[in-house]
VOGU-3710 file (C-alpha; in Angstrom, 3 decimals, decimal comma):
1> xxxxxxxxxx> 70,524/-22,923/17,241  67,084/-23,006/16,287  66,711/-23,167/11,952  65,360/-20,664/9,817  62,107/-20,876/9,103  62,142/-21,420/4,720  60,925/-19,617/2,601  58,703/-19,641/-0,215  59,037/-18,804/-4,044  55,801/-17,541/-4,919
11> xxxxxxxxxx> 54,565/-14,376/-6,464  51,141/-12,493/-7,156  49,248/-9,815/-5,682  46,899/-10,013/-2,636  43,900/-7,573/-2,119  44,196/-7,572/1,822  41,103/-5,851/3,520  43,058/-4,418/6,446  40,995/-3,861/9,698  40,742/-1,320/12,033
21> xxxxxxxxxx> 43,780/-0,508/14,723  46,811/-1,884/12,638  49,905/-0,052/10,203  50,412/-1,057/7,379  53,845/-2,629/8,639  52,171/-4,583/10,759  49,398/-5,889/8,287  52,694/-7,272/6,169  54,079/-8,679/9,093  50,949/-10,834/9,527
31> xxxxxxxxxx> 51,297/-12,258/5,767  55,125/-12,730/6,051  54,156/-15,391/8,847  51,645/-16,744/7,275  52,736/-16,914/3,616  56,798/-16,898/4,357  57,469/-15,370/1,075  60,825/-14,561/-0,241  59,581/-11,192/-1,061  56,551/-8,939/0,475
41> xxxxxxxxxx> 55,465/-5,356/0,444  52,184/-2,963/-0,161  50,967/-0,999/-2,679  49,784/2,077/-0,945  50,042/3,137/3,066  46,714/2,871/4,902  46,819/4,633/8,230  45,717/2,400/11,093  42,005/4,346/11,656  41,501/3,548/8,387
51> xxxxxxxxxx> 40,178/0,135/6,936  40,029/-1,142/3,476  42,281/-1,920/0,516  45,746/-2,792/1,153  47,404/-3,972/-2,030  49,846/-6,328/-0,859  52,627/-7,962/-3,306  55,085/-11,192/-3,032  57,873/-12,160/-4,857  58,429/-11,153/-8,251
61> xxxxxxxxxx> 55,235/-9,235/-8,001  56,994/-6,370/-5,624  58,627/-5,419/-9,049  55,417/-3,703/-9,877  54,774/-1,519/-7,049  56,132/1,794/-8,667  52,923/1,026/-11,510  50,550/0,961/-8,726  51,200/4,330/-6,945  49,884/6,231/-9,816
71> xxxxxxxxxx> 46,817/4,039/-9,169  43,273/6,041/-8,631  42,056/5,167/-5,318  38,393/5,551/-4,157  37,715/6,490/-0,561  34,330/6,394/1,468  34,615/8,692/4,211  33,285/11,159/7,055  34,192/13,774/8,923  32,819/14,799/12,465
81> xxxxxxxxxx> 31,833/18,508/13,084  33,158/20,712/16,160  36,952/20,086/16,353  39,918/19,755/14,468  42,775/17,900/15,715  46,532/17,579/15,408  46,342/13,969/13,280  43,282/15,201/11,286  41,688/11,995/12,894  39,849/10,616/16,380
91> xxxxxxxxxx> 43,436/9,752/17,198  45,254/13,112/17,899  44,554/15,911/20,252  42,362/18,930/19,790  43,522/21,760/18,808  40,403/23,913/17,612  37,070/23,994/18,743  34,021/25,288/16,831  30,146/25,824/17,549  29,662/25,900/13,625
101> xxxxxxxxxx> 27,496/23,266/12,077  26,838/23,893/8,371  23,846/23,158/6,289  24,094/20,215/3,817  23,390/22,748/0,929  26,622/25,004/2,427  29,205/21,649/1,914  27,659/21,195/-1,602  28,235/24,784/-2,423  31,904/24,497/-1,506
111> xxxxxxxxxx> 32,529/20,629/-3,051  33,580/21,962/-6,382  36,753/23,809/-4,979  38,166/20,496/-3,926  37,509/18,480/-7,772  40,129/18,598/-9,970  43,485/19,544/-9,419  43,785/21,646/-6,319  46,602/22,332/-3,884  46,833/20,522/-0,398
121> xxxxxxxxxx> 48,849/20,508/2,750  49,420/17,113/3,818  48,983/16,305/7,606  51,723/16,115/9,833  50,902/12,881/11,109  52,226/12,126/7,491  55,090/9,601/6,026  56,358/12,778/4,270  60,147/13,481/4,369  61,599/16,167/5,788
131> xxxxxxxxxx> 65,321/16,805/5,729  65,411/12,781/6,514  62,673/12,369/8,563  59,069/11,359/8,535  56,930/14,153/9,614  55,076/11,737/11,999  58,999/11,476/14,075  59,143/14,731/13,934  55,318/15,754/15,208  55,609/13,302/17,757
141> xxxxxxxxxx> 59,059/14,593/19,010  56,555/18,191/19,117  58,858/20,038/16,724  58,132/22,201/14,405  56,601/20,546/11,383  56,607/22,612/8,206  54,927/21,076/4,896  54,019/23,168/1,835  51,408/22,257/-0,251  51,165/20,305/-2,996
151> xxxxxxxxxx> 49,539/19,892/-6,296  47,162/16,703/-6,287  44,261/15,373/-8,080  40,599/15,029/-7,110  38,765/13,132/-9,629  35,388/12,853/-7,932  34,007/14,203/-4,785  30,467/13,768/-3,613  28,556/13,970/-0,391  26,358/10,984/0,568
161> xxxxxxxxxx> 25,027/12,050/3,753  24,770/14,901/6,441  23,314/14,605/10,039  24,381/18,014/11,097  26,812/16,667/13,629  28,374/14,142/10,550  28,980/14,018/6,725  30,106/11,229/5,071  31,204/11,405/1,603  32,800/9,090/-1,693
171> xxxxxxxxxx> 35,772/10,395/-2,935  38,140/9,400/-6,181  41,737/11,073/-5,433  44,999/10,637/-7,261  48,501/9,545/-6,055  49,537/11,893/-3,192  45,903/12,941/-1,735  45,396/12,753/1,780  41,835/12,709/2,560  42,673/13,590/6,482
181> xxxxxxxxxx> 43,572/17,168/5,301  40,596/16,658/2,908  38,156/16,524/5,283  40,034/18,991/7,227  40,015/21,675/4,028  36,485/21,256/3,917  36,029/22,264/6,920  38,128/25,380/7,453  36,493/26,742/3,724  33,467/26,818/5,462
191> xxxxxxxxxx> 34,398/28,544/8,590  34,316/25,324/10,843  36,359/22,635/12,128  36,099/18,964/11,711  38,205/15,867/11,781  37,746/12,963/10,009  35,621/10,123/12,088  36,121/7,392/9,670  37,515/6,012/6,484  37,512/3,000/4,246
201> xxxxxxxxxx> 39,966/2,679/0,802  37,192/0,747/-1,380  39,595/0,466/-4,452  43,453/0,959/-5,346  43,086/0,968/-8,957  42,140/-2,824/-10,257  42,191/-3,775/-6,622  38,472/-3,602/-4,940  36,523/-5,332/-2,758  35,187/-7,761/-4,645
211> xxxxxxxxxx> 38,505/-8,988/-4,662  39,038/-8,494/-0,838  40,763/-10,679/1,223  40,603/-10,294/5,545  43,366/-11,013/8,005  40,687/-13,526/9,562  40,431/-15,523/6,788  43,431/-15,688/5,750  45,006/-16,711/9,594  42,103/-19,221/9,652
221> xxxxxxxxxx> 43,878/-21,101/6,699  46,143/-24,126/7,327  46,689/-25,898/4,203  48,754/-23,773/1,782  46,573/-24,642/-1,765  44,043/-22,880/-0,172  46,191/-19,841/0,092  47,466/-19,709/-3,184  43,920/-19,130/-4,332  43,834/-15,938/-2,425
231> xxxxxxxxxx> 46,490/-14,940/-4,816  45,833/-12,315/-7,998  48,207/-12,555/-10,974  51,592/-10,100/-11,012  50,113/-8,653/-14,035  46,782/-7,650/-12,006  48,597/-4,065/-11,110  49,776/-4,182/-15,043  46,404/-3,692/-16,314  47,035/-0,968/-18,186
241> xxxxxxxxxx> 49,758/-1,893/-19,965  49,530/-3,560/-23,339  51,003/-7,228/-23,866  53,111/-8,623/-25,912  53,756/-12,502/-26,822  57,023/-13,917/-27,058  58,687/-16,478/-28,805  61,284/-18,669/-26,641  63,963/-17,056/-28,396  62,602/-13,485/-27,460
251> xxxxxxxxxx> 61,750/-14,746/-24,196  65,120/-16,076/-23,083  66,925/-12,676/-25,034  65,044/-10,640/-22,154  65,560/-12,979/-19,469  69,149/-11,949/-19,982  68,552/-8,322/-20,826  69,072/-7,984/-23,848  66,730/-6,237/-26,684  64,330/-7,624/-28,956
261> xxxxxxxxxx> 62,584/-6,253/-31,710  59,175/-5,166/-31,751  58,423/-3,128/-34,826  54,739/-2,900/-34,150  54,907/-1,112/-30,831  54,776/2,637/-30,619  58,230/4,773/-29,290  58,298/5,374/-25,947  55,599/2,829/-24,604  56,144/0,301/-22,303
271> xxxxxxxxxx> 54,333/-3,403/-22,807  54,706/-6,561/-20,791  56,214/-9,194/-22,344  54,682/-12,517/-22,076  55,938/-16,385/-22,905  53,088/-18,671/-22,728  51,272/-16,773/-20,639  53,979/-16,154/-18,256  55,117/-12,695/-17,089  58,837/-12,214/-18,758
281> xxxxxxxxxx> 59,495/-8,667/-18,879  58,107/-5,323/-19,081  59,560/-3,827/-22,515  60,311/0,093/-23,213  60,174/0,110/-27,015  61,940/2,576/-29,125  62,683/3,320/-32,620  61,583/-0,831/-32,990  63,667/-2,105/-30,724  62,091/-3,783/-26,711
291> xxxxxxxxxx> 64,464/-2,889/-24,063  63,680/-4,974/-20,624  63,144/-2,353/-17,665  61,948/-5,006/-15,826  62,769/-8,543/-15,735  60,691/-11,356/-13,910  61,890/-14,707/-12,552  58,580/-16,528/-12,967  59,660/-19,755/-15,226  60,789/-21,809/-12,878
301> xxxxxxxxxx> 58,362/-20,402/-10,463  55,504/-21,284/-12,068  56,442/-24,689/-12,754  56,911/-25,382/-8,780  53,628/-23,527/-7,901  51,462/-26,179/-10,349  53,446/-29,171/-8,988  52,613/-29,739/-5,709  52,385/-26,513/-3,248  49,640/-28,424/-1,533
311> xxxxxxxxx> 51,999/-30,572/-0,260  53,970/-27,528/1,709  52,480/-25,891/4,663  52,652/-22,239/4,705  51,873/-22,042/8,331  51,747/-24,245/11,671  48,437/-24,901/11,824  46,396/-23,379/14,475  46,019/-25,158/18,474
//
C-alpha cells in the first residue's frame, strides 16, 4: 500500500489570481498538491467565468475566514447587450432576446438606483441554499428555483466604458452581492436585456493584486522556500482588528482558554492577541476581562517554518 503523502504545518494567507475556466474547488485542489497543507480553504467563491482574487488560507489561517466574508470586494466588469440568459453569464442558455441598445447617458441615469443598499435576487446558478440544496443542483436538475431578494450593499458603482453593443463598469459591493444579477438588474431597469461578458475580483478587502499570486507561477515552483514567500501573514485578513501584546504568562493563559485581563480595551471589541509578534488569540473583551474566541497554534509553527523548510520539498518537481 502506497504511503500517504505528509503533510505540512504551515499557515498564512495566499492572494491566488485564479484564471479563467476553473471553481473555486478546483483552484484549492491545485494548492493542496502543491503546498500539502494540513489545512486549506478560500475566502470568497469566484465563479469559473470569472478571474481574479481568490483569497486562499492554510493552516491556522482558515480560522479567520468568517472575518473575511464581511470583506468589501471590488469588481471590474461588463455586460453584453441583446440577451439575457439563465446563468446571468456567456455560460447558460438564452432565455430573452432584445433589439434595445441604450445610450451611455440612459445607464448613467439609472446607476444611482443600484448604490447603496438596494434589494437583489441572486442568480440561480447560485451556491444559495434551498431547503438543503444549492440552487445551482437544483437549476441544473430544471426545477423550479425560487429565491427572494435580499438586502445587500453597493458601495460604488461607476461606468468606464460603453460601445453600444458593451459596457464595462468598476464596482465596490458588500458581502452577499452578486454582480451576475447586477449586470442583469441593470439591464431589465432600462427595458433591455444583457448578460454579463466578463468579470475580474480586483480586491477582497486587504487582498489585491499587487499582492497576486497565479496558478502558473506557483506550479512552476520546485523548491519549497520559494513558496513560503508567496505566503501573507494570518493576521493579513485581521487588519482591522486592533492588537494587543502579551506577556508569556498572558500568552500561555489563552493558549489554554482561559481569560486575561485587559482593562484598557473597550466592552464588546474583539483584538488579536499577540506574543512576540506571533498570532495567539483573538480576544472578546468585556467588563476588563479578554476571553479567547479564537485560539491559534502558531508557536511551535513558527519555530519549524524559520528552521529549515528549504530543506522539505513541497512538490515533486516538474519532468
Amino acid at each position: 500500500m502506497k504511503p500517504k503523502t505528509p503533510k505540512h504545518p504551515i499557515s498564512g494567507w495566499l492572494a491566488l489570481d485564479k484564471p479563467l475556466g476553473i471553481t473555486s474547488s478546483q483552484a484549492v485542489g491545485v494548492l493542496r498538491r502543491i503546498f500539502r497543507p494540513q489545512k486549506i480553504g478560500h475566502g470568497g467563491t469566484l465563479d469559473p467565468l470569472a478571474t481574479g482574487i481568490l483569497p486562499i488560507a492554510m493552516g491556522e489561517a482558515t480560522k479567520t475566514v468568517p472575518y473575511l466574508m464581511d470583506a468589501t470586494k471590488d469588481y471590474d466588469f461588463s455586460i453584453r447587450w441583446g440577451a439575457e440568459t439563465d446563468t446571468d453569464d456567456t455560460e447558460g442558455s438564452v432565455t430573452v432576446t432584445s433589439d434595445y441598445r441604450p445610450q451611455a447617458q440612459d445607464i448613467q441615469n439609472v446607476l444611482d438606483q443600484f448604490r447603496g443598499r438596494i434589494m437583489q435576487v441572486p442568480p440561480k446558478y447560485s451556491a444559495i441554499k434551498l431547503e438543503g440544496q444549492r440552487a445551482y443542483d437544483l437549476a441544473r436538475q430544471n426545477k423550479e428555483v425560487a429565491l427572494t431578494s435580499r438586502p445587500i450593499d453597493i458601495h460604488a458603482l461607476e461606468m468606464l466604458s460603453h460601445d453600444g453593443e458593451e459596457t464595462r463598469f468598476l464596482a465596490t459591493t458588500g458581502k452577499g452581492a452578486y454582480i451576475r444579477s447586477l449586470g442583469r438588474d441593470i439591464a431589465r431597469t432600462l427595458g433591455g436585456a444583457a448578460h454579463i461578458s466578463t468579470l475580474r475580483r480586483s480586491r477582497v478587502g486587504p487582498f489585491d493584486e499587487k499582492k497576486a499570486i497565479s496558478l502558473d507561477f506557483l506550479e512552476g515552483i520546485t523548491h519549497s522556500a520559494a513558496l513560503m514567500k508567496t505566503l501573507l501573514p494570518l493576521e493579513s485578513a485581521l487588519d482591522d482588528i486592533p492588537g494587543l501584546i502579551l506577556s508569556e504568562d498572558e500568552a500561555e493563559r489563552l493558549q489554554r482558554g482561559q481569560q486575561i485581563e485587559v482593562i484598557s480595551a473597550p466592552d464588546d471589541q474583539t483584538r488579536l492577541g499577540t506574543y512576540q509578534g506571533v498570532p495567539v488569540a483573538l480576544i472578546r473583551c468585556e467588563q476588563g476581562k479578554g476571553q479567547p474566541i479564537r485560539v491559534f497554534n502558531l508557536m511551535n509553527e513558527a519555530m519549524i517554518q524559520t528552521k529549515e523548510m528549504d530543506d522539505v520539498d513541497y512538490k515533486e518537481p516538474k519532468g
